[in-house]
N, C-alpha and C positions, 0 to 999 in steps of 0.2 A: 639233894643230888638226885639229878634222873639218869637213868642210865640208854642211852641208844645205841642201835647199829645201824652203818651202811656198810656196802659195801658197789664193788666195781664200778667205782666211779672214775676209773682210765684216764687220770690227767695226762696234759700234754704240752703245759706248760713248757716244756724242757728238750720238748721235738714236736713242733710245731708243725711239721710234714705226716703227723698219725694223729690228725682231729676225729674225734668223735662225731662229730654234728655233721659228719657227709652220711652217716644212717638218719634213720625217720624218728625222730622221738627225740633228739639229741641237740637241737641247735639251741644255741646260747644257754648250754645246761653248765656250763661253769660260772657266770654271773649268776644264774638260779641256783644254784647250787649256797654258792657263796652268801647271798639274798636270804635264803630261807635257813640257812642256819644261822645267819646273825640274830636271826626272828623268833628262832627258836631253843638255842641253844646257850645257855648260862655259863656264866665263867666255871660253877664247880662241878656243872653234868660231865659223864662221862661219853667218848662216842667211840667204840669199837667200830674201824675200819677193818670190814670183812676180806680183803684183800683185794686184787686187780684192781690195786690205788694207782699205777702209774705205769703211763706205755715206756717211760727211761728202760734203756737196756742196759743201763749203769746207773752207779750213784750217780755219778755228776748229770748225765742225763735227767735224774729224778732229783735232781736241788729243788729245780722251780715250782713243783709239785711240792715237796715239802714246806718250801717256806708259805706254800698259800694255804695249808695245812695248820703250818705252826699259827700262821695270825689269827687263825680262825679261835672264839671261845672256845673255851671250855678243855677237857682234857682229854686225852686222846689214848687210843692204843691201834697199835699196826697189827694185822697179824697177815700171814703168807698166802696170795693167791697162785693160780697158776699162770698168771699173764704178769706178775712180776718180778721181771728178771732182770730189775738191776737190784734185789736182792742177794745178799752176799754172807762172809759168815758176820756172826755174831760178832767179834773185835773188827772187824773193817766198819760195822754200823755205828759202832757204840765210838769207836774216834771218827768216824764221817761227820755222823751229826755235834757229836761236841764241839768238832772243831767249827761248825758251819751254827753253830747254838740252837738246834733246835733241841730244847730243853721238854718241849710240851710234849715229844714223841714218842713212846716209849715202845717198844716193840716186843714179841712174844716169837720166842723160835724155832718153838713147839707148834706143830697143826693139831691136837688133840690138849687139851685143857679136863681136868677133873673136874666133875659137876658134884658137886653136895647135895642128895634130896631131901628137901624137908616138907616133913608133912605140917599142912596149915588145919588151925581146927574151924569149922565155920562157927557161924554164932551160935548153933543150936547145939556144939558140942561136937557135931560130926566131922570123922576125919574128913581132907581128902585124899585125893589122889594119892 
């Protein structure tokens, strides 16, 4: 398993009037998108979606976004940006997606996560960091 992150990738799947690719850098970045992770992404990797996953200003706004999400490999997690606001509580998500099966999604409803530090020895013995 390898583990990635993206983030702000503002689909728009789901309101089609708030495309991306009228900025510079952005045209046809949902077929690339979609492209390069088939390419690279493995059924058991994981991909932490950093948030501003989707301009929906609701669930149902943000379906179409999900399900292009859910087909995608590998496994996923959502966590909160600030441009997502068809974000909601935690029981409206958790019966959204099951009823709509997006099983691959799981989401995080904390913006701060506990880090573990461990130290790695190198080969000669020395800590580091």
């Amino acid at each position: 398993m390898r583990l990635f992150t993206i983030g702000d990738l503002h689909l728009s799947f789901g309101v089609p009037d708030k495309p991306m690719d009228i900025f510079g850098g952005w045209k046809n970045y949902q077929t690339l998108l979609e492209q390069n992770w088939g390419e690279r992404i493995a059924p058991e990797d994981m991909v932490v979606l950093a948030g501003d996953f989707s301009w929906g200003m609701n669930l149902q706004q943000a379906e179409a976004d999900f399900a292009f999400v859910q087909n995608l490999p590998g496994k996923k997690i959502l966590l909160k940006g600030n441009h997502d606001y068809w974000w909601t509580s935690k029981k409206k998500m958790e019966d959204f997606f099951t009823a709509h099966g997006f099983d691959s999604l799981p989401f995080s409803t904390t913006t701060t996560m506990p880090l573990k530090v461990w130290h790695l020895r190198h080969s000669h013995g020395e800590h580091a960091g």
